[in-house]
C-alpha positions in Angstrom: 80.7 122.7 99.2 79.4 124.3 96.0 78.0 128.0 96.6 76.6 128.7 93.1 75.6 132.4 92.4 72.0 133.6 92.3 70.2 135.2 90.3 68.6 138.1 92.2 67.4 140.3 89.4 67.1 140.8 85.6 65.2 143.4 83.1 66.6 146.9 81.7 69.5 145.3 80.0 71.6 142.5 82.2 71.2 140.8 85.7 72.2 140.8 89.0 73.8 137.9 89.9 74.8 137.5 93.6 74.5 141.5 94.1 77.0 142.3 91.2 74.7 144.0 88.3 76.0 142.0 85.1 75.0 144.4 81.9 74.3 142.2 78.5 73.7 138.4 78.4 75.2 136.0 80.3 76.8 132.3 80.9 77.2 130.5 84.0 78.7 127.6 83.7 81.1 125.8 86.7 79.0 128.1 89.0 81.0 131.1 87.3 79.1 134.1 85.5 80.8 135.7 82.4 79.3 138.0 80.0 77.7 136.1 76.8 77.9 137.3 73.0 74.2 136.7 71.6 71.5 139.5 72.2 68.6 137.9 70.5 67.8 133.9 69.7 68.2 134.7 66.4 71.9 135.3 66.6 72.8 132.5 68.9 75.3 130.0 67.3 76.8 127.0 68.4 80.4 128.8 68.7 78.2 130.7 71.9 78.2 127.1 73.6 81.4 125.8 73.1 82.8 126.8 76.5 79.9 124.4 77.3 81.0 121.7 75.1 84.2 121.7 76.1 83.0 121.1 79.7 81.4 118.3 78.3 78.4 116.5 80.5 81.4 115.9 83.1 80.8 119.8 84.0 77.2 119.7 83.6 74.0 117.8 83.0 72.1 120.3 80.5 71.6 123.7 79.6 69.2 126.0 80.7 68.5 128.7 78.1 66.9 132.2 78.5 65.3 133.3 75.0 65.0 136.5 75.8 61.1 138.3 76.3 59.1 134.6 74.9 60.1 130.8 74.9 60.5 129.8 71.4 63.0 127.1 70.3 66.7 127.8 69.8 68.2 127.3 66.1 68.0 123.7 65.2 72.3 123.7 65.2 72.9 124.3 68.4 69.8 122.4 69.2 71.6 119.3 67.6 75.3 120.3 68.6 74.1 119.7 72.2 72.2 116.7 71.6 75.7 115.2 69.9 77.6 116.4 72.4 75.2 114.5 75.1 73.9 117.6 76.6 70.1 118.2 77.1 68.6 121.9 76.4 65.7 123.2 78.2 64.4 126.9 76.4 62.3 129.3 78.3 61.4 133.2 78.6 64.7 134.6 80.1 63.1 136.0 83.3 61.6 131.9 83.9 64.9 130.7 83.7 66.6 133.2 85.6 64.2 131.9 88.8 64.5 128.5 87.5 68.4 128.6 87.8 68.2 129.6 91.6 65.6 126.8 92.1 67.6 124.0 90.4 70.9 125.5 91.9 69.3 125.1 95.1 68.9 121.9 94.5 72.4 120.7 93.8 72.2 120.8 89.9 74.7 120.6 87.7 73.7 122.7 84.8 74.6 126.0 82.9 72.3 129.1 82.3 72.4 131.0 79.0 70.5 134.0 79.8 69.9 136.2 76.5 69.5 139.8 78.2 66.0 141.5 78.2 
């Protein structure tokens, strides 16, 4: 049985994810969290999701990506690196899609959550 981690907190640089305070962004993906290199949208590159890609839609269905304080599209590259590698990619606010992970985890998804810390 999968027990994937929650999201039980965010804000003031990281995010607590099943208890453990997680400073800086963050990746889960296999229902692990690791720490995550971008800080801002505008730095994210498709080298960020190749742990992703690798996985390939075997490991999950589509990503779920944080933007940081506002929703606005990621960089059209990794927006078509995904697509090519068959992966879907749904961009929010980072504090949305921190509660929308738990509610799709909940639900037996098979995603991953790229959380750019705010």
């Amino acid at each position: 049985m999968r027990h994937p981690p929650s999201i039980d907190g965010y804000g003031a640089g990281g995010f607590r994810v099943s208890g453990v305070w997680r400073p800086g962004s963050l990746l889960i993906l296999d229902d692990t969290p690791r720490d995550w290199r971008p800080c801002a949208l505008d730095e994210l590159e498709v080298a960020d999701f190749d742990p992703v890609v690798e996985g390939g839609v075997g490991l999950c269905e589509f990503v779920l990506l944080g933007a940081g304080t506002a929703a606005r599209p990621a960089p059209r590259e990794v927006r078509e690196a995904l697509k090519a590698a068959g992966l879907g990619l749904e961009v929010m606010a980072s504090d949305a899609a921190a509660r929308m992970h738990n509610v799709l985890a909940s639900q037996g998804r098979r995603f991953a959550t790229a959380l750019i810390v705010i």
